[in-house]
C-alpha positions in Angstrom: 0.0 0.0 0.0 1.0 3.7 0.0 1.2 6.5 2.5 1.2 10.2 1.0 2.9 12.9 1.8 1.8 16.8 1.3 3.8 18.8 -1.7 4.9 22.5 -2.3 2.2 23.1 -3.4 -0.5 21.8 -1.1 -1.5 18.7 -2.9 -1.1 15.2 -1.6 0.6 12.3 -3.2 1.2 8.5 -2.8 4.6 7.4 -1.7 5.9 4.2 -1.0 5.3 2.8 2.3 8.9 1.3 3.9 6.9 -1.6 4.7 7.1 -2.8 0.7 10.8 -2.1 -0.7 13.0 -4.3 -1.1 16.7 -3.9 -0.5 18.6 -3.7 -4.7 22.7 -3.1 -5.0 23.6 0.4 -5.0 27.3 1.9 -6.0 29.7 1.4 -3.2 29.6 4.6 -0.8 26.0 4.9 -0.8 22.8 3.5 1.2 20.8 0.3 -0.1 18.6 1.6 -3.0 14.9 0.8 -1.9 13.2 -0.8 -5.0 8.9 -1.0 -5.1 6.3 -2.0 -7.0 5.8 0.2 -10.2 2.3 -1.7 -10.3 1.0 -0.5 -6.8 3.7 2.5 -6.5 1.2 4.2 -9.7 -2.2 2.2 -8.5 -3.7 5.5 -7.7 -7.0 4.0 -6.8 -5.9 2.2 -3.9 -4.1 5.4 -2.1 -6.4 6.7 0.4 -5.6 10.3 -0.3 -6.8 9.9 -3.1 -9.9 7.6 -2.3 -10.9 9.5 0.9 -10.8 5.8 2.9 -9.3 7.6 5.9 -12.5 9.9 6.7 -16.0 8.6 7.6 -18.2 7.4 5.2 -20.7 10.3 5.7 -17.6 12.9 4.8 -16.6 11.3 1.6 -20.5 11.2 0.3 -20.7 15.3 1.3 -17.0 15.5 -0.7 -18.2 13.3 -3.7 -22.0 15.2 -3.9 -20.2 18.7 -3.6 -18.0 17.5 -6.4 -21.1 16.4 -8.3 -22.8 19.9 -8.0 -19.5 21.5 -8.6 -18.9 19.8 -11.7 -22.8 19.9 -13.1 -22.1 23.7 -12.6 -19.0 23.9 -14.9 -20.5 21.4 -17.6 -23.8 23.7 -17.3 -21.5 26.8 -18.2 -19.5 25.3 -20.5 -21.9 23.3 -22.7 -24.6 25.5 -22.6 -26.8 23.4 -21.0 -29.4 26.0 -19.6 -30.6 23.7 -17.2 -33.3 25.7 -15.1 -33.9 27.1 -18.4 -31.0 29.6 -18.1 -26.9 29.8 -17.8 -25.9 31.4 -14.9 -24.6 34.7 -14.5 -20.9 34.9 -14.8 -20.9 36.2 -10.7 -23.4 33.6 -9.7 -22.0 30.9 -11.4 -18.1 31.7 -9.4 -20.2 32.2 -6.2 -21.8 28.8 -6.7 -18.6 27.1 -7.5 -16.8 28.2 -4.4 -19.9 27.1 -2.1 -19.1 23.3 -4.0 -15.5 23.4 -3.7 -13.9 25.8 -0.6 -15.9 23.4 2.0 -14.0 20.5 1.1 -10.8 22.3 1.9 -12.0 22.4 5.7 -13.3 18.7 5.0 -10.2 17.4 3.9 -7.5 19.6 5.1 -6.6 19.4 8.8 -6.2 23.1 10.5 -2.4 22.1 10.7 -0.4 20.4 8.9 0.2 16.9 10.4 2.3 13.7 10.0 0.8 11.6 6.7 -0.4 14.9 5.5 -4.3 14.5 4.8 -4.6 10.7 5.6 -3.9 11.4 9.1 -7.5 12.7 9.5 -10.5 10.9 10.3 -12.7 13.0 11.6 -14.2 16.0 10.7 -14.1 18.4 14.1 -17.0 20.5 14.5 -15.1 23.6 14.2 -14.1 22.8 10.4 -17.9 22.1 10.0 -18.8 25.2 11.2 -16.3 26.9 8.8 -17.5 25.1 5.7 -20.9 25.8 6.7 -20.5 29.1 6.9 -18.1 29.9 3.7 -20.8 27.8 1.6 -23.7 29.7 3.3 -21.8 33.3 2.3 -21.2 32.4 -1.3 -24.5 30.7 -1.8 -25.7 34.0 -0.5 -24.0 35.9 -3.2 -24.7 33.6 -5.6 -28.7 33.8 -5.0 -28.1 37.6 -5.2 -25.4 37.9 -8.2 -28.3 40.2 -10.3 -28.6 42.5 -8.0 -24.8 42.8 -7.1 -24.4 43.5 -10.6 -27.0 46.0 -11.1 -27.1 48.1 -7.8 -23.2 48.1 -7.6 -23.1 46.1 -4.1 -19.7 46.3 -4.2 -19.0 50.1 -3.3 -22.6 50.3 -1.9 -23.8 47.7 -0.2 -27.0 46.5 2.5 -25.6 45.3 6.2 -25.8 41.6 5.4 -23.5 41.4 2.4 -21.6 43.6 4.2 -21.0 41.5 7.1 -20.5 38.4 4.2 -17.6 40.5 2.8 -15.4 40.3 5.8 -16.7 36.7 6.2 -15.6 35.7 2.9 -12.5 37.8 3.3 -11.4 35.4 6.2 -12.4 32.3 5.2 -10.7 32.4 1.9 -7.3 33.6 3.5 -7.6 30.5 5.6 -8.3 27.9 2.8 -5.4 29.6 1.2 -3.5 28.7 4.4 -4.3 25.1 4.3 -3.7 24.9 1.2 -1.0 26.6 -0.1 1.1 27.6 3.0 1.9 30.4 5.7 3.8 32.6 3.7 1.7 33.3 0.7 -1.2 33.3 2.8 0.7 36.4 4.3 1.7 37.9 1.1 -1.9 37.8 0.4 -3.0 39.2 3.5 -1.0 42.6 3.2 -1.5 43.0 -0.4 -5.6 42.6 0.3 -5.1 45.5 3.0 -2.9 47.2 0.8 -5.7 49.4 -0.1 -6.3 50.8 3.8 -2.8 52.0 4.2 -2.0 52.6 1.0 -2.0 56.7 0.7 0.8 56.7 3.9 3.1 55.1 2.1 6.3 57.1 2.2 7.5 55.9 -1.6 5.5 57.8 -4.6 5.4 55.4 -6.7 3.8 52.2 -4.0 1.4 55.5 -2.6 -2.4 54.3 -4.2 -5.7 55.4 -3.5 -7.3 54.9 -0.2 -10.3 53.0 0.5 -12.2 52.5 3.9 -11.9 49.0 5.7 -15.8 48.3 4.8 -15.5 49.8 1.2 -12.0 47.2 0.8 -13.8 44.3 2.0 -17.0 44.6 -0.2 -14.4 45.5 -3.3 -13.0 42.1 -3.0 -16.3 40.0 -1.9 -18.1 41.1 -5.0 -15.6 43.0 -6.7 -14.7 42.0 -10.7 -10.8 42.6 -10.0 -10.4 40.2 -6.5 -11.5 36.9 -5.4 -13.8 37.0 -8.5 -11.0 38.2 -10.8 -9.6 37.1 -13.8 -7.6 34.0 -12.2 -10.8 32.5 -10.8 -13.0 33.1 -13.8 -10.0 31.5 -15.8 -10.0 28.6 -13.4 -13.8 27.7 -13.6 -13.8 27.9 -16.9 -10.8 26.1 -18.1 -8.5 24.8 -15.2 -11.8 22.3 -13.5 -11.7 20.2 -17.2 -7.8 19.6 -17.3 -7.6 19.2 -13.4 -10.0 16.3 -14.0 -8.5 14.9 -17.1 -5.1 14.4 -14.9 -6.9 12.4 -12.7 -8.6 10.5 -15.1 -5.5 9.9 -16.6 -4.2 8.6 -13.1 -7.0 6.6 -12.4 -7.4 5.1 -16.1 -3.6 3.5 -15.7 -2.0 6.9 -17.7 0.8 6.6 -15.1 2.1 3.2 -15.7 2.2 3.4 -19.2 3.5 6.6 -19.6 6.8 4.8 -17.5 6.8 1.5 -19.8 6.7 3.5 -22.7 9.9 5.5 -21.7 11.1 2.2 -20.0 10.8 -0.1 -23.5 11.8 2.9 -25.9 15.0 4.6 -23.7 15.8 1.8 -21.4 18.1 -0.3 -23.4 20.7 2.4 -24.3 23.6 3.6 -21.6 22.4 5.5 -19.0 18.7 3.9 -19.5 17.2 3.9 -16.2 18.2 7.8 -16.0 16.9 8.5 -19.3 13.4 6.4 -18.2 13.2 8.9 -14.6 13.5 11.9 -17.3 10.5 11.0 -19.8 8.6 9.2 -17.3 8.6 12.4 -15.3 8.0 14.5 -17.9 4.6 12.5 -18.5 4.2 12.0 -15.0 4.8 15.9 -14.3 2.0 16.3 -17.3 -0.9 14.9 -14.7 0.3 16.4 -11.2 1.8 19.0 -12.0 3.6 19.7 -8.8 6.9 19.3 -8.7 7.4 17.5 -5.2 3.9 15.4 -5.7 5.8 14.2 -9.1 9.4 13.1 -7.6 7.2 11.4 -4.9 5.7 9.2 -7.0 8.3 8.5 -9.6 11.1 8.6 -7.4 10.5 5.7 -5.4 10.6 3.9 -8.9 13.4 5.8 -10.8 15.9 6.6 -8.2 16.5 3.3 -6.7 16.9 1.4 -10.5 19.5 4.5 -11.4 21.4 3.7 -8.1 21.5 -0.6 -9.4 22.6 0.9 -12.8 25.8 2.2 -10.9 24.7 6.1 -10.3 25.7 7.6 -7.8 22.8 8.5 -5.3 23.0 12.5 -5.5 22.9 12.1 -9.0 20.2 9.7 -9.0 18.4 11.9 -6.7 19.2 15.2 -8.8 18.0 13.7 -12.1 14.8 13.0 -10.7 14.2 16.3 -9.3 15.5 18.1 -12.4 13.0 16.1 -14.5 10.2 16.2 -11.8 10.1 20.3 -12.3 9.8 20.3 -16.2 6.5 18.8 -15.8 4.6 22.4 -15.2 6.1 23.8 -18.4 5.7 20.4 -20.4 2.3 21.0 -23.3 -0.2 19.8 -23.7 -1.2 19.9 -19.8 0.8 22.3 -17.9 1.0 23.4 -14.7 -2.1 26.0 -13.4 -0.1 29.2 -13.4 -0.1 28.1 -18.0 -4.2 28.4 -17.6 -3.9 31.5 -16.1 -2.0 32.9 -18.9 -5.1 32.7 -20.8 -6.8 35.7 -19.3 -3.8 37.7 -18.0 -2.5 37.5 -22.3 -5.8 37.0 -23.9 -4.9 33.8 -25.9 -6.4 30.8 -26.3 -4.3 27.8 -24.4 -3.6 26.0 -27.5 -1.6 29.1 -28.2 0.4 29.0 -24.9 0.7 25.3 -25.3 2.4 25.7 -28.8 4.4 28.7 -27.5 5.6 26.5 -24.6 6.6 23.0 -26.5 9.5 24.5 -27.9 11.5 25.5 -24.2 10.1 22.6 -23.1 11.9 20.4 -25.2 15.1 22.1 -24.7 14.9 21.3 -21.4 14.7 18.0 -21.6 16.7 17.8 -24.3 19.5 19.4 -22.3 18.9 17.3 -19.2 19.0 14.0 -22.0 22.0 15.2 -23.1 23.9 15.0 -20.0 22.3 12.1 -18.9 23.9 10.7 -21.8 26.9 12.3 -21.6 27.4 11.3 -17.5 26.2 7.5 -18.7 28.9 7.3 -22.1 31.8 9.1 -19.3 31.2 6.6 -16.6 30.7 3.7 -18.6 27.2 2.7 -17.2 25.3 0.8 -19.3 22.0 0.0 -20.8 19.5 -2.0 -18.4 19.1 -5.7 -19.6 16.8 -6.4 -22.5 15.1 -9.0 -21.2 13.5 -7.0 -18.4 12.3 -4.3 -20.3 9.1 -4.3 -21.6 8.1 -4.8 -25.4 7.4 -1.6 -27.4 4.8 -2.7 -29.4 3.0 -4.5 -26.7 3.0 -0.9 -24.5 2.1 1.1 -27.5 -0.9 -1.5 -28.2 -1.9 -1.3 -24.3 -1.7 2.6 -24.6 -3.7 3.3 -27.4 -6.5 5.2 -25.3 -3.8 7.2 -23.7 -2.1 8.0 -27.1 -5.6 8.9 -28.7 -6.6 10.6 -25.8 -3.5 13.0 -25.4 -3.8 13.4 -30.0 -7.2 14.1 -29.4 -6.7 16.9 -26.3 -4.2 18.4 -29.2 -6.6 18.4 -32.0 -9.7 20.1 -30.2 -7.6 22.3 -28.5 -6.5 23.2 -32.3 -9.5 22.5 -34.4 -12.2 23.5 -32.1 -9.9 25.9 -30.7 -12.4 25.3 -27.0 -9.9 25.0 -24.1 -13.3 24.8 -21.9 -14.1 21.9 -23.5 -11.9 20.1 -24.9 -10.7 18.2 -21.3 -14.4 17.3 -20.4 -14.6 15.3 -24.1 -11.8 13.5 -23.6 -12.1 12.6 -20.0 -15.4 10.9 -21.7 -13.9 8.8 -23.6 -11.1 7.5 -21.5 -14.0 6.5 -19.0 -15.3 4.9 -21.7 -12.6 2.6 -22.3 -12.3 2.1 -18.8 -15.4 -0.3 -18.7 -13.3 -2.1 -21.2 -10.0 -2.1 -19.4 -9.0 -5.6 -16.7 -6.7 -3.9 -14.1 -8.7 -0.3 -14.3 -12.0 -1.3 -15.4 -14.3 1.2 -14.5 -16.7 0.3 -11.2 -19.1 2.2 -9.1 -16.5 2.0 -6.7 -13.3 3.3 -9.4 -15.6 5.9 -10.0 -16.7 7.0 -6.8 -13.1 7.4 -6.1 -12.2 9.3 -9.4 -15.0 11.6 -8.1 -13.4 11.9 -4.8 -10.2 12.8 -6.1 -11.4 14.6 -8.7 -13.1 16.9 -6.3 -9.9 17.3 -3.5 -7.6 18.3 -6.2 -10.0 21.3 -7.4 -10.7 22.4 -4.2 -7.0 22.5 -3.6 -6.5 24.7 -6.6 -9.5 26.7 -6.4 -8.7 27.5 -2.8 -5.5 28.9 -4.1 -7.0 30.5 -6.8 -9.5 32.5 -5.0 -6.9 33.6 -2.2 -4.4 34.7 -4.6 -7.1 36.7 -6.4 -7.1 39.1 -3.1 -3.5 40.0 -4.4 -5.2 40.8 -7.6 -7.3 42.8 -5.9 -5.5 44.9 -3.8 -3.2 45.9 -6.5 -6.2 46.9 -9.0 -8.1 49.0 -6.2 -5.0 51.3 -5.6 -3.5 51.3 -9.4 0.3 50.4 -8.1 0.9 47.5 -10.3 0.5 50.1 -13.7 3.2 52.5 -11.9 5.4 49.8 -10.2 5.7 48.9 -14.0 6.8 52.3 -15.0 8.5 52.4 -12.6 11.2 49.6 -13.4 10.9 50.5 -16.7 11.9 54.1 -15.8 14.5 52.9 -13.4 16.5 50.6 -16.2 16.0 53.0 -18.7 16.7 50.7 -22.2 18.7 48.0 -20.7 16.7 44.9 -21.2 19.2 43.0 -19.7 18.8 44.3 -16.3 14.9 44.0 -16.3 15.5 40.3 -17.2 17.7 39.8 -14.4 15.8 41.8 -12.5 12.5 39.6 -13.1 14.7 36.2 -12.7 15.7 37.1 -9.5 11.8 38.4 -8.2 10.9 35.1 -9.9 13.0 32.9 -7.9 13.1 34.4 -4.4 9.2 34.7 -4.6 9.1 31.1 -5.7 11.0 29.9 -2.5 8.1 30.9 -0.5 5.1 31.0 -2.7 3.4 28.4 -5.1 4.3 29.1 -8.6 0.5 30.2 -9.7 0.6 32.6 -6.5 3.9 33.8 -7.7 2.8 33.9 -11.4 -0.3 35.9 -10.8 1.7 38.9 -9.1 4.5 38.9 -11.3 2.1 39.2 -14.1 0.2 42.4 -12.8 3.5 44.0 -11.8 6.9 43.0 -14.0 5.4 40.9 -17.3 3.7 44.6 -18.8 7.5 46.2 -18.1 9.0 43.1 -20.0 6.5 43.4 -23.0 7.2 47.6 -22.6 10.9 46.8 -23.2 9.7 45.0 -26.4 9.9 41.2 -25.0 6.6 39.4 -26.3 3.9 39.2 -24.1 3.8 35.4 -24.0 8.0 35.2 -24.0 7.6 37.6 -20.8 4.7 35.3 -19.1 6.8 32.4 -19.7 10.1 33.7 -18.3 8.4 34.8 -15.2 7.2 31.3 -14.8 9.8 29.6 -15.9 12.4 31.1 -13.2 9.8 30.8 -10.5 9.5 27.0 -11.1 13.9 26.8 -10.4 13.4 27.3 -6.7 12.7 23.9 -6.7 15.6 22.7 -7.2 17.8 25.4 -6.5 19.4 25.7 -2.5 18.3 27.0 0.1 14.6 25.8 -0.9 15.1 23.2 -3.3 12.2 20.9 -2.4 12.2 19.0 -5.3 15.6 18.3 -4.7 15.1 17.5 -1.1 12.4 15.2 -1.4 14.5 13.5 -3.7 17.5 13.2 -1.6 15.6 12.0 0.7 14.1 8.8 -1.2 18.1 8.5 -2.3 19.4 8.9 1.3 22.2 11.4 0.3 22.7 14.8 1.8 20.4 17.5 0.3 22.5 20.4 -0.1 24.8 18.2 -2.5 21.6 16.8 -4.1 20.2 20.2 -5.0 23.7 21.5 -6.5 24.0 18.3 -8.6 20.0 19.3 -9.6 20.9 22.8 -10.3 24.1 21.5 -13.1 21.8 19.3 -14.8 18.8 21.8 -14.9 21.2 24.6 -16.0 19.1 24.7 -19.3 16.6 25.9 -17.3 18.3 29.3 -16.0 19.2 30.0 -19.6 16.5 29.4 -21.8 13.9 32.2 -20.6 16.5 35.0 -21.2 17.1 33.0 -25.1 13.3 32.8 -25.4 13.1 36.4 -24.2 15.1 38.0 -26.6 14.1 35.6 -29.8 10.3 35.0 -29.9 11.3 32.2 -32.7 11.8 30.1 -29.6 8.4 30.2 -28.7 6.6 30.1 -32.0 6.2 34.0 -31.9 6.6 36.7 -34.4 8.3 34.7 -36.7 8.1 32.4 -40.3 8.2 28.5 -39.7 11.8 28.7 -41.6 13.3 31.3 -38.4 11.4 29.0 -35.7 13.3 25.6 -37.4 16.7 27.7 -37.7 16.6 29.0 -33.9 15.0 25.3 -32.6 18.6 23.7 -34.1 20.4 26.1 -33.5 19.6 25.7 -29.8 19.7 22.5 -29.8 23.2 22.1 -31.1 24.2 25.6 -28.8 22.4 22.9 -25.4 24.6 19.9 -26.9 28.0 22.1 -26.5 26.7 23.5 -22.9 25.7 19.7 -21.2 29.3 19.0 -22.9 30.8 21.2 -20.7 28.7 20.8 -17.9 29.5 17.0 -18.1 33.3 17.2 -19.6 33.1 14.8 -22.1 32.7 14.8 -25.6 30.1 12.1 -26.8 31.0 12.6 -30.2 34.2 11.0 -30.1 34.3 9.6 -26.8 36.8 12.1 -25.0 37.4 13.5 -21.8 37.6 17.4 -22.0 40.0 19.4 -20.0 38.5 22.8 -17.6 39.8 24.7 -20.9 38.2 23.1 -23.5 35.1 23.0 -21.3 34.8 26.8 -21.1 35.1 26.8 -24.6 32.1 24.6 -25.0 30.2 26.6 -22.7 30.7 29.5 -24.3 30.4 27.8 -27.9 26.6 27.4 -26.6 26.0 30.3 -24.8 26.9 32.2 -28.1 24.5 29.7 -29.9 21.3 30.6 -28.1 22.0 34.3 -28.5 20.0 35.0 -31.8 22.2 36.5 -34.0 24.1 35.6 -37.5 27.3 36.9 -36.3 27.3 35.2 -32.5 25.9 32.1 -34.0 29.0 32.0 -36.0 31.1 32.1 -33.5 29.8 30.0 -31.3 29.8 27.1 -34.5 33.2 27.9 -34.7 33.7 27.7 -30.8 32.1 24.1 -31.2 34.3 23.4 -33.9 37.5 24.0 -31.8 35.8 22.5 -28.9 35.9 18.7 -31.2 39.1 19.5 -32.3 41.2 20.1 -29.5 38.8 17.1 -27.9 40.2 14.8 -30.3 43.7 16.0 -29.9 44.1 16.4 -26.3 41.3 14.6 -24.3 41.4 11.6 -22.9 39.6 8.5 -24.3 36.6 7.4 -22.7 34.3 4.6 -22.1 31.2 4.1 -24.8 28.8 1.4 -23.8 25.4 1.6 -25.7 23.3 -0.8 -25.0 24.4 -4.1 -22.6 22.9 -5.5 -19.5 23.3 -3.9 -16.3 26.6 -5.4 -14.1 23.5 -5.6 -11.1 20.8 -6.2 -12.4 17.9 -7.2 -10.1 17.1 -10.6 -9.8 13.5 -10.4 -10.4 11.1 -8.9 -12.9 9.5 -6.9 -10.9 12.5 -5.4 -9.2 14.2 -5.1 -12.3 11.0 -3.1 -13.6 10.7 -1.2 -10.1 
């Protein structure tokens, strides 16, 4: 069975229990290797964060029929249904969805954080009732009187009751933030929703706003267009519920453990395989959570422990996984939610952003493949025996309703060019072919428990969602994002350079403490317009700010991602995370190439400039990992430190889009083989033979 453990981000995911590893060989110098089932280890049915087993059976059937209403709500919006013989106001119809959703935050999530995150409650204490009573009596309120808040401007003038609802609603979404996304942000969120009261005293001109009452901020954000019902919540009904619920339907329907044969029958034969399987596994794997730590929990018990029998060494091990675990966010066709968001804060359809974003994606990977395979070819480690790997054929022939249900996510985002409804389609038909499935056939009880989970992780995310909105809010009332935007435009003057560090660093230090949505959602009110001002494009300067808010992760002191996984690989953390940072140094570079040449994200450009700058930087990423890594995989060499700043810089020159630099840097990569292949050292080059350790069983091997 599994235990689960609570992420960056809030969400919950199934680890493996000590109880079921087994001990596999591991290089000398480090701990065992644990191995475990990949069966159960992906089984997300039988985890009972995800099932709800661990509460009462009265709380999971509130949970499940909330869910039910919340979802009927979203498919009424979405598909036009007019049931009641009308679609809801677009007020109402928020309203409503926070009365289904925010009380199964204060269902689910304990008032603190406790050992076994969610799992270690069962019972619901009566003052959590009381709290999702009231938060779903205040917004069904609202939502009953949505006309009238509309027509009679409630929110600058409005009766005693939905006045005392404001500072109700005020409070209790602050607090769902808290249990869901942390202390900090909740307090980031706090001042910035009572930025408003204080803001005329501030002694700096340019953070000085206008001044609203207490009463007057409050009603501004209960019923307010720019706050808790902003833009980021509207987004998130309308296009974040359908690919929340697609990722668990992808979880439940087996997605999981075919998305890690399919990397383990097509990579795991060649050096370095059981790496190169823990990078596109959790790339697919990063596709459904989309957390980060919830993805290295749940491949990493899998991945780490079969790199460490392949003869890597446990940091490294530990830091491939976490590098690969945070691509997952920025990986099409299903990012992470801070991607949705996008939609409103640029006015694009997702398909757009999706497109925009495959191309950075793929360098990232492509640069963490890369010196995977450049580590594996140095250190001689070889390919994982062929008899334990599974067949292709067989695991594309299993996965065909995962393959047509990702094509066919792609082609209505394209054709019907619906992001709202696109997910609920194909979440159809994969429950379609689960009635037809052995191991996850579709039964009341599977279903009941893709409900469940179905209707936790929303909550989570709308509970974020709506608490990050009072950031929104707070900012809009007083009109400092507009000149805190001038102002760093102002302050760099024409030096695009500086505002691109400038928005890095935000990025990342606001990332350490903040979930990347949260983090997202301020950067793009207050340092995205001064990046599209200084001529970056507006989805190249969405992107970059949540790009470098995602490399906290694995970048010291916070590095979770990187903790988690040194702590699944037993190796010191500090050491993991720096390993982490080398092999996601793609990561730090590409937002500034992707800043400054839009071909890199399929902007403002012909299809000929996009190709050019796509192999360009793909041969510019093959010259940095050579460096990173010191070897040369193209004729087997160890490189020296001199030839390895050459390299480096032979790429860095690369991804800087210009005729002449591009050059240079050829040339640089030219001198870089040469001298290689005059003065470095011959290497190892193993390809593809079995693994000096393999495990002894199936199973293991596979784990």
């Amino acid at each position: 069975m599994s235990t689960s453990r609570t992420s960056h981000d809030g969400d919950t995911t199934p680890v493996a229990d000590p109880g079921a590893v087994a001990t596999a060989t591991a290089p000398e110098g480090d701990p065992p290797a644990e191995a475990v089932d990949v069966e159960e280890q992906l089984d997300f049915d039988r985890d009972p964060a995800n099932t709800g087993t661990h509460l009462p059976v009265f709380w999971r059937v509130v949970v499940m029929a909330l869910t039910v209403a919340g979802v009927v709500l979203v498919l009424n919006q979405v598909f036009f249904w007019n049931l009641g013989g009308t679609n809801l106001l677009t007020n109402s119809f928020l309203y409503y969805l926070l009365a289904a959703f925010l009380p199964i935050v204060f269902i689910i999530y304990p008032i603190r954080k406790q050992p076994g995150g969610v799992t270690a409650r069962t019972s619901v204490p009566w003052y959590d009732i009381v709290l999702a009573a009231l938060i779903m009596v205040t917004t069904i309120y609202y939502g009953m009187n949505g006309q009238r808040i509309f027509e009679r401007g409630w929110d600058y003038v409005a009766p005693p009751t939905a006045m005392v609802f404001a500072f109700l609603l005020w409070i209790l979404v602050l607090e769902t933030l808290r249990r869901t996304a942390g202390l900090i942000v909740t307090g980031i969120a706090l001042v910035f929703s009572l930025y408003p009261v204080f803001a005329a005293g501030i002694p700096v001109s340019f953070l000085q706003g206008i001044p609203f009452r207490l009463d007057l901020t409050a009603q501004i954000h209960a019923m307010g267009v720019d706050s808790i019902m902003g833009l980021p919540l509207q987004t998130a009904a309308s296009i974040l519920v359908g690919f929340l619920m697609f990722g668990v339907a992808l979880q439940f329907s087996g997605g999981a453990l075919f998305f890690y044969d399919l990397a383990m029958s097509a990579f795991g034969r060649f050096r370095g395989g059981s790496a190169k399987v823990s990078v596109v596994s959790s790339a697919a794997m990063g596709m459904m959570s989309g957390s980060a730590v919830s993805n290295v929990l749940t491949t990493g018990p899998m991945t780490i422990p079969a790199m460490k029998r392949s003869g890597f060494p446990g940091k490294y091990a530990a830091g491939i996984e976490a590098t690969a675990a945070t691509g997952g966010t920025i990986t099409p066709p299903i990012m992470g939610t801070a991607a949705f968001l996008m939609v409103s804060f640029v006015g694009v359809p997702y398909g757009q952003i999706a497109l925009a974003a495959a191309i950075p994606a793929f360098l990232y990977y492509w640069g963490i493949f890369l010196q995977v395979d450049a580590y594996s070819a140095k250190s001689g480690l070889r390919g994982m025996p062929k008899a334990e790997l599974p067949k292709l054929a067989r695991t594309l022939l299993t996965g065909i309703p995962y393959i047509v249900a990702l094509v066919g996510l792609v082609l209505l985002l394209v054709v019907m060019n619906n992001e709202s409804q696109a997910p609920f389609w194909v979440i159809g038909f994969l429950l379609i072919c689960m009635l037809f499935m052995k191991r996850y056939k579709l039964t009341p009880t599977s279903f009941l428990n893709f409900v469940y989970a179905s209707g936790k992780t929303v909550a989570e995310i709308i509970g974020i969602i709506a608490g990050v909105g009072l950031i929104v809010g707070g900012l809009s009332m007083t009109g400092v994002s507009l000149s805190l935007a001038r102002e760093l435009v102002n302050l760099v003057g024409d030096n695009l350079g500086l505002i691109l560090i400038a928005a890095a660093l935000t990025s990342f230090v606001l990332g350490m403490g903040m979930t990347v949505s949260a983090v997202y959602v301020l950067l793009a009110i207050v340092m995205a317009p001064a990046l599209t001002e200084m001529g970056v494009n507006p989805i190249a300067a969405h992107l970059f700010v949540i790009y470098w808010a995602t490399v906290s992760y694995i970048t010291p002191p916070v590095a979770l991602a990187s903790f988690a996984a040194a702590n699944i690989a037993r190796t010191p953390p500090m050491s993991t995370s720096i390993t982490a940072m080398r092999l996601g140094a793609v990561k730090y570079i590409i937002p500034f190439a992707f800043a400054v040449n839009p071909a890199l994200v399929a902007q403002d450009s012909t299809l000929s400039e996009i190709l050019i700058a796509l192999v360009t930087a793909m041969i510019g990423i093959y010259f940095l990992a050579t460096g990173f890594e010191g070897y040369l995989t193209l004729n087997s060499r160890r490189i020296g430190i001199v030839i390895r700043v050459v390299s480096l810089a032979a790429g860095l020159l690369l991804l800087w889009p210009a005729t002449t630099t591009s050059l240079i840097g050829l040339g640089l990569g030219a001198v870089t083989i040469i001298l290689a292949f005059l003065i470095g050292k011959r290497g190892p080059d193993f390809s593809s033979t079995a693994v000096p350790a393999a495990a002894t069983t199936k199973k293991e091997a596979r784990a």
